[in-house]
C-alpha positions as CSV (number, residue, x, y, z in Angstrom):
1,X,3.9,-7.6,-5.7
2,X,5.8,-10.3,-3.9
3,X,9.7,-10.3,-3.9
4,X,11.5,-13.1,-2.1
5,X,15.6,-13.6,-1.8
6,X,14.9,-17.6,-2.5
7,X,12.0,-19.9,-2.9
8,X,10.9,-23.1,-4.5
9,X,11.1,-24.0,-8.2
10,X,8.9,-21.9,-10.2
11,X,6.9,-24.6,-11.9
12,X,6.1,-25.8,-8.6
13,X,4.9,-22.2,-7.4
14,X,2.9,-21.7,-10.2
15,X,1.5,-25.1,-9.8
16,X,0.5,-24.0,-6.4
17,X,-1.0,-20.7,-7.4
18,X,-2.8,-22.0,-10.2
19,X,-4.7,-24.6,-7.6
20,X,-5.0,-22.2,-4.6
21,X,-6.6,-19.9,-7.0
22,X,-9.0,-22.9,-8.3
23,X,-10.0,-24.0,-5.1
24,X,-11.0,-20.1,-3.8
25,X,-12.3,-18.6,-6.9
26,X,-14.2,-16.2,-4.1
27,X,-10.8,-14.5,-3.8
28,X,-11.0,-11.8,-6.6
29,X,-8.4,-11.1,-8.9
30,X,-7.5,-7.3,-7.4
31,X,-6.6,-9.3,-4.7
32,X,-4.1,-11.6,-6.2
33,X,-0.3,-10.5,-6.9
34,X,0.5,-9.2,-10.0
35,X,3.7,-10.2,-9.8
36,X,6.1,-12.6,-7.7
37,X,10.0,-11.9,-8.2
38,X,12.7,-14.8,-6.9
39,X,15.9,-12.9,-7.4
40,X,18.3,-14.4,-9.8
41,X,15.6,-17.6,-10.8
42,X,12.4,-16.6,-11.8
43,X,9.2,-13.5,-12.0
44,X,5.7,-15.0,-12.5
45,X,3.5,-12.6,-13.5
46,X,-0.6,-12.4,-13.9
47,X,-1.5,-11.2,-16.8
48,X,-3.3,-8.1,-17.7
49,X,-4.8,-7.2,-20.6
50,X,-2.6,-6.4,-23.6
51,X,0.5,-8.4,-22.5
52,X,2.1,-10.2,-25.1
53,X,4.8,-13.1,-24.3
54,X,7.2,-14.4,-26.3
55,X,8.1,-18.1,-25.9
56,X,11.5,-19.7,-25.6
57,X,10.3,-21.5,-29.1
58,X,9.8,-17.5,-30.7
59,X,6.0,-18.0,-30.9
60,X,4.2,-15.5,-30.0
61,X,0.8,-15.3,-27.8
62,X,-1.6,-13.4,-26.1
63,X,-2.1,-15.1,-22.5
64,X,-5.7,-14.7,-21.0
65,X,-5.6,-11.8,-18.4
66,X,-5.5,-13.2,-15.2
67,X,-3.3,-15.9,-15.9
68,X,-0.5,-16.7,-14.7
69,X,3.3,-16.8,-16.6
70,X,6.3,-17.8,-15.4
71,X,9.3,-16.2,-16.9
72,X,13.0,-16.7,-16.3
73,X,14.4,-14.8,-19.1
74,X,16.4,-12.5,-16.9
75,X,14.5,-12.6,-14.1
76,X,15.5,-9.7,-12.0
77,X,15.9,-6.9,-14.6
78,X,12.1,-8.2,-15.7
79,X,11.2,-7.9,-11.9
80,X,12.4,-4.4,-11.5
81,X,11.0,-3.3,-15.1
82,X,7.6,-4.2,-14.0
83,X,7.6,-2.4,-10.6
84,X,8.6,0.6,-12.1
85,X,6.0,0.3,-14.6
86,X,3.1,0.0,-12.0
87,X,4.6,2.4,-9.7
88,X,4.9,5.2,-13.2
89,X,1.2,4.3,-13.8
90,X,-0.2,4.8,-10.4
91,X,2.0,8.1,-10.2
92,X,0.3,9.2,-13.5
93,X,-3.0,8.2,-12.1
94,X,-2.3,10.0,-8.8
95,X,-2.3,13.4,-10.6
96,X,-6.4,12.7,-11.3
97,X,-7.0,12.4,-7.3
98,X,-7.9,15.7,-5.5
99,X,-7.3,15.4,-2.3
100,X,-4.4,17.1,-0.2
101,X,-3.2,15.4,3.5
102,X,-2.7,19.3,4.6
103,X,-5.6,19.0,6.9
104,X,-4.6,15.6,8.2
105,X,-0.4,16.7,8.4
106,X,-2.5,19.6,10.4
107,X,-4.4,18.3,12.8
108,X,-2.0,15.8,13.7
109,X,0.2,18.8,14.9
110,X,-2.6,20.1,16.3
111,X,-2.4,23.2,14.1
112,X,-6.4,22.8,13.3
């Protein structure tokens, strides 16, 4: 995730992405940002699977996942909604990984 105090129009960032991302299709999409937040103007998101957006118009569509979306319906409370999202689901996911730093937090006080 990406957060910036100012940048350039949104159109024009997603314009940019969308090409960057066309030219170096090498670059694989675990590697992209999920999510790029310009406080107070704009969030543009890549979509994963299962997100639904709502247009200014009140259709409704599915976006491809990996796509990219640029919303500015309150931008920063969408911003912070999503980062808590993603930070609750690695949390959740963190709870299948066993492994403890003890051994590291010991050896680097030379206690093992």
């Amino acid at each position: 995730m990406i957060f910036s105090t100012d940048g350039v129009e949104g159109n024009t960032l997603l314009s940019h992405l969308n090409a960057f991302y066309e030219e170096h299709p090498e670059m694989t999409i675990c590697r992209r940002p999920q999510l790029i937040h310009v406080a107070g103007k704009y969030v543009i998101m890549r979509i994963v699977r299962g997100v639904t957006i709502r247009k200014a118009s009140g259709e409704i569509v599915r976006p491809e996942p990996g796509t990219y979306h640029l919303i500015t319906k309150a931008p920063d409370l969408q911003g912070i909604v999503w980062v808590l999202n993603g930070l609750q689901q690695y949390a959740s996911a963190s709870t299948e990984i066993l492994y403890s730093y003890t051994d590291l937090i010991n050896k680097v006080n030379l206690l093992s």
